[in-house]
Rosetta silent file (secondary structure, phi, psi, omega in degrees, C-alpha in Angstrom):
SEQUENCE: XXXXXXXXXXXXXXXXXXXXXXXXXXXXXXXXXXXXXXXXXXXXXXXXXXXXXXXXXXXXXXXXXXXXXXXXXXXXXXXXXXXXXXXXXXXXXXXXXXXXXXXXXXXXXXXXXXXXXXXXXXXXXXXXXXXXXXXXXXXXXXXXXXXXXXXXXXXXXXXXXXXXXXXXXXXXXXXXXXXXXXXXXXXXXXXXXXXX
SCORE:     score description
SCORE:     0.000 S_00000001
   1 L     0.000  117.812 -179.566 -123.018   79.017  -73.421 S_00000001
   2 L  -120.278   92.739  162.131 -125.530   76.193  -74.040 S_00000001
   3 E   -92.273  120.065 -178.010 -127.840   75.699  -70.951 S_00000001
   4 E  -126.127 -173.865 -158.535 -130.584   73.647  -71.779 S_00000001
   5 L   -55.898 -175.620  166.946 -133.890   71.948  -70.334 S_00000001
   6 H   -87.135  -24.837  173.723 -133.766   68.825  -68.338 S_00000001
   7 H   -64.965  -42.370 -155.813 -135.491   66.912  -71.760 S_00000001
   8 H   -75.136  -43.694 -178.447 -132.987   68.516  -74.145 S_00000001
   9 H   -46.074  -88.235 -167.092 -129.836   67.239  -71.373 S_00000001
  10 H   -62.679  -12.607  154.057 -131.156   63.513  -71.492 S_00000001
  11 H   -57.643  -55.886  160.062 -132.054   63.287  -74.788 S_00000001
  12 H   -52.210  -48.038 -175.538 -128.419   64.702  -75.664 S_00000001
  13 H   -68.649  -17.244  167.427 -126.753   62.729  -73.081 S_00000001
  14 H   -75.456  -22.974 -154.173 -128.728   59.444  -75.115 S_00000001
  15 H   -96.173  -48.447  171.584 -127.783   61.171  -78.076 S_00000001
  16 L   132.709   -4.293 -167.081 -123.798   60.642  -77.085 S_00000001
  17 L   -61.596  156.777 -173.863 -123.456   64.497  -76.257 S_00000001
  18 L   -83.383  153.393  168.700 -121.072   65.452  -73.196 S_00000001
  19 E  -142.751  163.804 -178.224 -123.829   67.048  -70.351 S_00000001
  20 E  -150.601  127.454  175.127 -123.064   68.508  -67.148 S_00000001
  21 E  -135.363  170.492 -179.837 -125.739   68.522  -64.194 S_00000001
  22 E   -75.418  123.685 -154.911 -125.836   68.998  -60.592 S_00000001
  23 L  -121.602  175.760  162.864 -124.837   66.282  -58.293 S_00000001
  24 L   -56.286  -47.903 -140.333 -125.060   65.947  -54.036 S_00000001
  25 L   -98.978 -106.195  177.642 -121.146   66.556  -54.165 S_00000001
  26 L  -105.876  170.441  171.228 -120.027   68.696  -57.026 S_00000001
  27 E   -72.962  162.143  156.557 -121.600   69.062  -60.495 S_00000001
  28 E   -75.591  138.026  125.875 -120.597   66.276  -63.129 S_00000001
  29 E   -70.728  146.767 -170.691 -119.460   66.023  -65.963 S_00000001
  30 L  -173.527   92.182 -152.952 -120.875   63.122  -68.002 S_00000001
  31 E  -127.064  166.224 -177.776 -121.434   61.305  -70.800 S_00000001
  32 E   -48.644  142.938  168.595 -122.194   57.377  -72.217 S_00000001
  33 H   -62.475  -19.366  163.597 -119.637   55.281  -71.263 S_00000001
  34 H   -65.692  -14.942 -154.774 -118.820   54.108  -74.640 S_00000001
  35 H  -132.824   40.012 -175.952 -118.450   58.034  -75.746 S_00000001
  36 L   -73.778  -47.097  178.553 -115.712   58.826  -71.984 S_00000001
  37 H   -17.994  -70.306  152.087 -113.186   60.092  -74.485 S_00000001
  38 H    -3.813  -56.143 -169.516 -115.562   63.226  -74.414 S_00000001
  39 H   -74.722  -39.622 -171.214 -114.812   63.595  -70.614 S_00000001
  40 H   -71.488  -78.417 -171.842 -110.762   63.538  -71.121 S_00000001
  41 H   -11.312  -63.078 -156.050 -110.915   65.893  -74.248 S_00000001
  42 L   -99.163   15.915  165.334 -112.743   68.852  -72.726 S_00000001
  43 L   -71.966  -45.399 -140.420 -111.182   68.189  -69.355 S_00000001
  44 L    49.811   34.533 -179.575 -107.783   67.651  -70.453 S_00000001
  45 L   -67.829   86.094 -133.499 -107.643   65.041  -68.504 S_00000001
  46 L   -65.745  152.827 -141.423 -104.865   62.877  -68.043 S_00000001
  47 L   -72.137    1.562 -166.833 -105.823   59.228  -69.695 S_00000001
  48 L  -106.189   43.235  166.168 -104.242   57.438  -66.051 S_00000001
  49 L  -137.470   89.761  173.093 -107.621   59.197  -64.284 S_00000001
  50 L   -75.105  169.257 -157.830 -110.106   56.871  -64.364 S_00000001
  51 L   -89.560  121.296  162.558 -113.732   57.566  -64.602 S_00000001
  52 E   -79.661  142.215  176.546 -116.596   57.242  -62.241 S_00000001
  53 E   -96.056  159.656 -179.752 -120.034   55.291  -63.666 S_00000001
  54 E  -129.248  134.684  155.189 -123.066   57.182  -61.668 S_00000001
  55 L  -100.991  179.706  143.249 -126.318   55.971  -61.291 S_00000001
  56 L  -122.694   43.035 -156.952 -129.439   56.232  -60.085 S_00000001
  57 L   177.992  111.405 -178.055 -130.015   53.022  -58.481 S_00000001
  58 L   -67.508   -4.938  173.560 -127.194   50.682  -57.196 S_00000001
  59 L   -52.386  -54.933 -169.336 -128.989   47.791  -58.916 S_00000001
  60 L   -68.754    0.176 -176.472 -128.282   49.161  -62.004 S_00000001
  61 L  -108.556   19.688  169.161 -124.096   49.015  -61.805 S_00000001
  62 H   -46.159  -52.138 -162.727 -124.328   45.348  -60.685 S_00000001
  63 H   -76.675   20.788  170.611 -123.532   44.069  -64.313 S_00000001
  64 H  -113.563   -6.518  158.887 -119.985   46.072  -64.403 S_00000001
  65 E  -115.866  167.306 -175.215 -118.878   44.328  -61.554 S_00000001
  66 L  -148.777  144.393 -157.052 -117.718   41.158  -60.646 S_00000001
  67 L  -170.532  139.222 -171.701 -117.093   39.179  -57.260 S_00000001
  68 L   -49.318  145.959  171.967 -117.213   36.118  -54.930 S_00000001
  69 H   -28.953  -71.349  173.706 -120.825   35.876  -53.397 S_00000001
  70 H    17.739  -92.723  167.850 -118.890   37.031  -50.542 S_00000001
  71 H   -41.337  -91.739 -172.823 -117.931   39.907  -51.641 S_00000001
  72 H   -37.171  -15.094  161.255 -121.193   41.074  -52.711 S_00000001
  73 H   -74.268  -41.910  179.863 -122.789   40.838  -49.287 S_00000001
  74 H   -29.526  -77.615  176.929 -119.934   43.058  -48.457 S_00000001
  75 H   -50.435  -67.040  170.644 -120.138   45.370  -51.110 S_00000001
  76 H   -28.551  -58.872 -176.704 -124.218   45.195  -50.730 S_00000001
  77 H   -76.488   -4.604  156.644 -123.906   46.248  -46.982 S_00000001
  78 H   -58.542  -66.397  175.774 -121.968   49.167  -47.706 S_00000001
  79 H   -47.051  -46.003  161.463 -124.295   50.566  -50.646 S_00000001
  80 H  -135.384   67.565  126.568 -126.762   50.255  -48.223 S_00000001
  81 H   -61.353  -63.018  169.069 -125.341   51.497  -45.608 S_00000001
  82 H   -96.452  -32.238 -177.313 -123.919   54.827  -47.654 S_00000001
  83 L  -113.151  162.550   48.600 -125.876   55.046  -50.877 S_00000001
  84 L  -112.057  159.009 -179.292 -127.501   56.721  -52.499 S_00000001
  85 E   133.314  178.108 -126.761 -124.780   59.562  -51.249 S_00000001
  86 E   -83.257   60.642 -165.538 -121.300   61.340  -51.571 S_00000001
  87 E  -135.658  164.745  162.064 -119.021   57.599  -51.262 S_00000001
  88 E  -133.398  100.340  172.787 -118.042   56.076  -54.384 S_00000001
  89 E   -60.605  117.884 -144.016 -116.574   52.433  -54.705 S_00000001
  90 E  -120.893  133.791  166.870 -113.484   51.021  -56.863 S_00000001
  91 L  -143.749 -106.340 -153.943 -114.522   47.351  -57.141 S_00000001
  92 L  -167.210  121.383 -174.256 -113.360   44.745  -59.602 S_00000001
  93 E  -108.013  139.972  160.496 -114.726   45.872  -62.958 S_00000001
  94 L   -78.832  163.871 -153.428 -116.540   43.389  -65.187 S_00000001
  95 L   -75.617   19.076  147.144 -116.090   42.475  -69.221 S_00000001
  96 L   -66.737  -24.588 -163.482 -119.293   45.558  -69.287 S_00000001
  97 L   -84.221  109.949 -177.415 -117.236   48.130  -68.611 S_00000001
  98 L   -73.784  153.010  142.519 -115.898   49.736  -71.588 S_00000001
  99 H    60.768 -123.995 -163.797 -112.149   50.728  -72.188 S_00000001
 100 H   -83.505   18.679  179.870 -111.828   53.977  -72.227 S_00000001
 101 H   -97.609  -21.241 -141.085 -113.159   54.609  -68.934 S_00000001
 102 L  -153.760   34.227 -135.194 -110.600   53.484  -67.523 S_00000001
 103 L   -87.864    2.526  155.758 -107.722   52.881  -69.665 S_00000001
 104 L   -82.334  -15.398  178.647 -104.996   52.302  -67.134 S_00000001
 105 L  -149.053   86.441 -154.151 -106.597   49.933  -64.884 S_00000001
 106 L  -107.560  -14.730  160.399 -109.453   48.280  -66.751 S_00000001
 107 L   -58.477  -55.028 -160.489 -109.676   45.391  -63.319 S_00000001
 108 L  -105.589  167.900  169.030 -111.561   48.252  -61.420 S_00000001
 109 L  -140.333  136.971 -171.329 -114.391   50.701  -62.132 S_00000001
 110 E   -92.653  136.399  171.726 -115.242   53.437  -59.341 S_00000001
 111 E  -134.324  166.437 -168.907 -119.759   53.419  -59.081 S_00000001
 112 E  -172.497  146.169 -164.055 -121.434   55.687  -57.382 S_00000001
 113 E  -146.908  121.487 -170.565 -124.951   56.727  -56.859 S_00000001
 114 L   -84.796  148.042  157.697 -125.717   60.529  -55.621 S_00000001
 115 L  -112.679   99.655 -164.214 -128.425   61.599  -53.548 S_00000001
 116 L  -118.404  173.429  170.369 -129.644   64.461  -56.083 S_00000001
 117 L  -111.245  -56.458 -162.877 -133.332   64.158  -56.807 S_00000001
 118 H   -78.874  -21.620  170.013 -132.248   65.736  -59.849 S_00000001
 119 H   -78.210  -34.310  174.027 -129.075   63.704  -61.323 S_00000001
 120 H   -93.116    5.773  143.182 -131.208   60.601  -60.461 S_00000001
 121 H   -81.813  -19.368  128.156 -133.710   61.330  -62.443 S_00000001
 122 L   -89.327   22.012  170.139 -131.434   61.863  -65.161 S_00000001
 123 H   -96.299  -21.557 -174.558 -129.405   58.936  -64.714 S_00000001
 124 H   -89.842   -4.959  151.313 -132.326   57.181  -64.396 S_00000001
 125 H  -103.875  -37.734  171.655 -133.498   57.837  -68.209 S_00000001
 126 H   -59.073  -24.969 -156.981 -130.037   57.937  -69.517 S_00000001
 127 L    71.608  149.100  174.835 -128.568   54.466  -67.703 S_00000001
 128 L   -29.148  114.981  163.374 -125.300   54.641  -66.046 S_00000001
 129 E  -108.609  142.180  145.784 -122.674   57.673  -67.309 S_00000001
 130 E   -37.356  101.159  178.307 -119.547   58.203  -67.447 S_00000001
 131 E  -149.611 -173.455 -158.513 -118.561   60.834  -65.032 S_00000001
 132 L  -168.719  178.254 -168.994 -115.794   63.166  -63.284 S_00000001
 133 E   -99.159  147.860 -166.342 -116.293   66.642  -61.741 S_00000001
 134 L   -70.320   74.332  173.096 -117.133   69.703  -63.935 S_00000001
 135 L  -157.011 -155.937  178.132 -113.479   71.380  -64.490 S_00000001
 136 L  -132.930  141.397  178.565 -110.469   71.619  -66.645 S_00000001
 137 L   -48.134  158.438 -169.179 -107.912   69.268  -64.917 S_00000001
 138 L    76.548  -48.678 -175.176 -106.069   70.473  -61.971 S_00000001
 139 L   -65.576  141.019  155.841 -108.510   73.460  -61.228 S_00000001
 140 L   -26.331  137.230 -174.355 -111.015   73.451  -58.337 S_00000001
 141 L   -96.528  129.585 -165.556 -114.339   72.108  -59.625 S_00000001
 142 L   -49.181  160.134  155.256 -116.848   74.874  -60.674 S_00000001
 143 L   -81.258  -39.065 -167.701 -119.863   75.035  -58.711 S_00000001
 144 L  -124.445  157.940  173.911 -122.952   76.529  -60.462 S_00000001
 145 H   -46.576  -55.540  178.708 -124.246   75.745  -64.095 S_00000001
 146 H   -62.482  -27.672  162.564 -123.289   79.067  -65.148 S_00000001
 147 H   -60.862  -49.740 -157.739 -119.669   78.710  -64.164 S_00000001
 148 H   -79.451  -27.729  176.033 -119.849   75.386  -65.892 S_00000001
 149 H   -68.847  -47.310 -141.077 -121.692   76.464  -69.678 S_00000001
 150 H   -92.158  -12.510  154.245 -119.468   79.725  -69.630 S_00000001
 151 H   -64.716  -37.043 -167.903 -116.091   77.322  -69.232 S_00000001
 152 L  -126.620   95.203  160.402 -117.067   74.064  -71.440 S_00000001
 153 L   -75.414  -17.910  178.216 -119.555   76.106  -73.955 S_00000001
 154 L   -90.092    4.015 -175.409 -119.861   72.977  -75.763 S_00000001
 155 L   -85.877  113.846  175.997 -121.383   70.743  -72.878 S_00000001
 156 E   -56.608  107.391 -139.106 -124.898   70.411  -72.940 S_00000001
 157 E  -126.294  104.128  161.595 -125.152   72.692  -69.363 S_00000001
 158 E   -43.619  141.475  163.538 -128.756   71.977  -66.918 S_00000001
 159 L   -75.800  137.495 -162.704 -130.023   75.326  -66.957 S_00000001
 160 H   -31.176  -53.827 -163.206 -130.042   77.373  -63.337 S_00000001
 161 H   -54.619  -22.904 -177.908 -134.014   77.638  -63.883 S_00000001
 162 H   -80.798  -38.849 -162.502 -134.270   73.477  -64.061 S_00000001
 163 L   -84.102  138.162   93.351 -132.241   73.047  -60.390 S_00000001
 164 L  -126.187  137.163  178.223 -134.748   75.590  -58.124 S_00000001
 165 L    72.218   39.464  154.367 -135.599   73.821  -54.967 S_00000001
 166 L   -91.008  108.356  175.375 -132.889   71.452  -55.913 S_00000001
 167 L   -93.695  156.903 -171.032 -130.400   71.381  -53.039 S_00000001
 168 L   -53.516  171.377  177.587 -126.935   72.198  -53.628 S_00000001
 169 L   -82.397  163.240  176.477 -123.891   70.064  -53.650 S_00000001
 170 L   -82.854   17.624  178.203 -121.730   70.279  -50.653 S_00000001
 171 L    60.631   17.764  170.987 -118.743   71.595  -52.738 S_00000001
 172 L  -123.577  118.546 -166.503 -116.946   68.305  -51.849 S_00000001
 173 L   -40.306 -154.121  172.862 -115.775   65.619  -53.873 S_00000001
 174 L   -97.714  143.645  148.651 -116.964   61.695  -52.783 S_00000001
 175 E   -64.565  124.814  178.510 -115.025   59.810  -50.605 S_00000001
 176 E  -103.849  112.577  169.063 -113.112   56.729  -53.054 S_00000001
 177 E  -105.707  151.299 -173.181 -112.888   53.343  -50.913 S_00000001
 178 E  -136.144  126.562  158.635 -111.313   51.040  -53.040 S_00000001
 179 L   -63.757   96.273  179.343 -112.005   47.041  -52.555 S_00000001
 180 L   -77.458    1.393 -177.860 -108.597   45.352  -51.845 S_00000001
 181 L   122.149  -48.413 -152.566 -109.504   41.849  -51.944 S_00000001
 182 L  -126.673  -39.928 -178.598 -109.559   41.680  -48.304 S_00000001
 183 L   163.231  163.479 -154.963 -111.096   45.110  -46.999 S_00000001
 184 L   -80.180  145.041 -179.354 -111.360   48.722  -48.156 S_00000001
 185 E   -94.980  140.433  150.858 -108.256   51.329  -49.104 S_00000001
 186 E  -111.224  113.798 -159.425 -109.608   54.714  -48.906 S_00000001
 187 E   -97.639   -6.816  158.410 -107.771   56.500  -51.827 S_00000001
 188 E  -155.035  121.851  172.151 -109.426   59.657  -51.465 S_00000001
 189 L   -88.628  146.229 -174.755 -111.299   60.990  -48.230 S_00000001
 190 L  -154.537 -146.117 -163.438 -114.168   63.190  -48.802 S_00000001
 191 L   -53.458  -35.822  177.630 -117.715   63.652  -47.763 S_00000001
 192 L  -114.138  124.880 -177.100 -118.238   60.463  -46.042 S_00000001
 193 L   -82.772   89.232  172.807 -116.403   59.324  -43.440 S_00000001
 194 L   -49.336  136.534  156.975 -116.162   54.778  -43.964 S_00000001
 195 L  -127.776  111.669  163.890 -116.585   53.270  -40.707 S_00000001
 196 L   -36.339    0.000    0.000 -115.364   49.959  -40.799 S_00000001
């Protein structure tokens, strides 16, 4: 089981290492976006389950998408409307994105920006990762650190003692609105309830 500091985590996660921290929603999994392979592998995760990038600042996932002005007032009055918090967006992904994040639908990329005190302060030394919920596919996504080091022992695991007066996630995935062109699909409801 390797839980380590919050220094050792974002150094590793700069480092290319897979890390797993605490999110509003569930914990993540997460790694560079160039190094998402990482995410499938210890997941087993089938490759037509794309990836969310996380943030800690919707500024920063501007340059992976791309859209009519339009659009981006849209898309702008959502994020802030709903973020930072548990909603995640499918938008039209830009030539930034790599790949392998995605490798079935490489038009969209899902962003998303938690409101964790503690995931955005490491997203906010790492830059945008590659991420997905802390589990082996199919299974219910662990909850606590300790669940998550003593399942993925190789995943660089926040340690308990780093989260205190960190509050928990609500044990619920994000809601995923997906941009159709025209107005939003919700492809998976979850923690936030879209109001149109």
């Amino acid at each position: 089981m390797t839980q380590v500091s919050l220094v050792d985590l974002i150094a590793g996660a700069r480092a290319g290492s897979l890390v797993s921290f605490p999110t509003d929603t569930v914990p993540a999994l997460a790694a560079l976006p160039e190094k998402a392979e990482l995410i499938f592998a210890a997941k087993q995760r089938s490759q037509d389950k794309p990836l969310i990038l996380m943030a800690a600042d919707a500024e920063d996932l501007w340059s992976y998408v791309v859209g009519s002005d339009e659009e981006y007032k849209i898309w702008r009055s959502v994020m802030e409307k709903y973020l930072p918090g548990a909603l995640t967006l499918v938008l039209p992904a830009s030539g930034c994105v790599p790949k392998r994040m995605n490798l079935t639908d490489s038009m969209t990329i899902g962003i998303r920006v938690p409101k964790s005190a503690i995931a955005q302060s490491i997203l906010a030394q790492t830059g945008p990762l590659a991420t997905t919920s802390a589990n082996v596919s199919g299974q219910a996504p662990l909850q606590t650190m300790p669940e998550i080091a003593a399942q993925f022992p190789d995943v660089l695991t926040l340690a308990q003692t780093e989260c205190q007066g960190e509050t928990p996630g609500i044990g619920v995935p994000s809601t995923v609105a997906k941009w159709t062109g025209i107005n939003w699909q919700i492809l998976r409801q979850g923690a936030v309830k879209l109001e149109f």
